[in-house]
N, C-alpha and C positions, 0 to 999 in steps of 0.2 A: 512587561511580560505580555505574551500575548495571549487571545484567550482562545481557547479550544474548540469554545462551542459555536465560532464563528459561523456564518451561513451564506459566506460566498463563495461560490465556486469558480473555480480555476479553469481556466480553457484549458481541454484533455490535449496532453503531448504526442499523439497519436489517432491514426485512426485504425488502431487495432482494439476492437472492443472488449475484446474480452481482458485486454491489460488493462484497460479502460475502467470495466467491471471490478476488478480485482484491485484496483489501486482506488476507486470509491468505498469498495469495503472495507478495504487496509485504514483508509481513512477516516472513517466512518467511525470504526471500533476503536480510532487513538484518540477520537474526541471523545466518546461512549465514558472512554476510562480518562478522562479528562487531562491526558499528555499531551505537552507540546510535541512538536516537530522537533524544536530542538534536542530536547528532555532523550526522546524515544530513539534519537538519531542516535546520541553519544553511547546510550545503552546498547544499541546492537554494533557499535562500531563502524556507523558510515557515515558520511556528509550529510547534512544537512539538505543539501543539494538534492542526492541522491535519493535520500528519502519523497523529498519533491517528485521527484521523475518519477518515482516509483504511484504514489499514490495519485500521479495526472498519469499512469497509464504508459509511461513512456518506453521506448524502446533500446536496447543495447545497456540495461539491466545486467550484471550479472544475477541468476539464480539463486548461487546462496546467499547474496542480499536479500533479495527475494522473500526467500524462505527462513531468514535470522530477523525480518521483521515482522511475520505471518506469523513466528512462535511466541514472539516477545510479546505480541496480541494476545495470544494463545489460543492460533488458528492451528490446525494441521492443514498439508497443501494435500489433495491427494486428487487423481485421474478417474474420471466419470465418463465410461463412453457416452457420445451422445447418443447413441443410437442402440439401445443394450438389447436389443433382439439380433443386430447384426451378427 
């Protein structure tokens, strides 16, 4: 089994940071609640794999993968302008 609370990190699959950002948090919070990759993958119904891509950031994601591993966390996704005076 592997263990969750590992402490090495992963070369990011991108260099879009904010998937980047997003898929450290994602990851972050499945060690928190002390789930494997495996475990968390077969509960929202994606690969393994994919899971991967997702929490190194990576790109060509679909969204509602996305967002059916953000709930299972029990994140909400939601839009923040950056700039909320514009």
């Amino acid at each position: 089994m592997t263990n969750p609370t590992r402490k090495k990190q992963g070369k990011p699959a991108s260099d879009n940071h904010t998937l980047v950002a997003l898929g450290q948090r994602l990851a972050q919070r499945r060690r928190d609640f002390g789930i494997v990759q495996q475990d968390l993958a077969k509960t929202v119904g994606v690969s393994r794999s994919t899971l991967h891509t997702i929490e190194h950031g990576g790109e060509g994601v679909r969204w509602e993968k996305v967002i059916a591993v953000a709930q299972a966390l029990d994140f909400d996704i939601e839009l923040v302008p950056q700039n909320p005076e514009a």
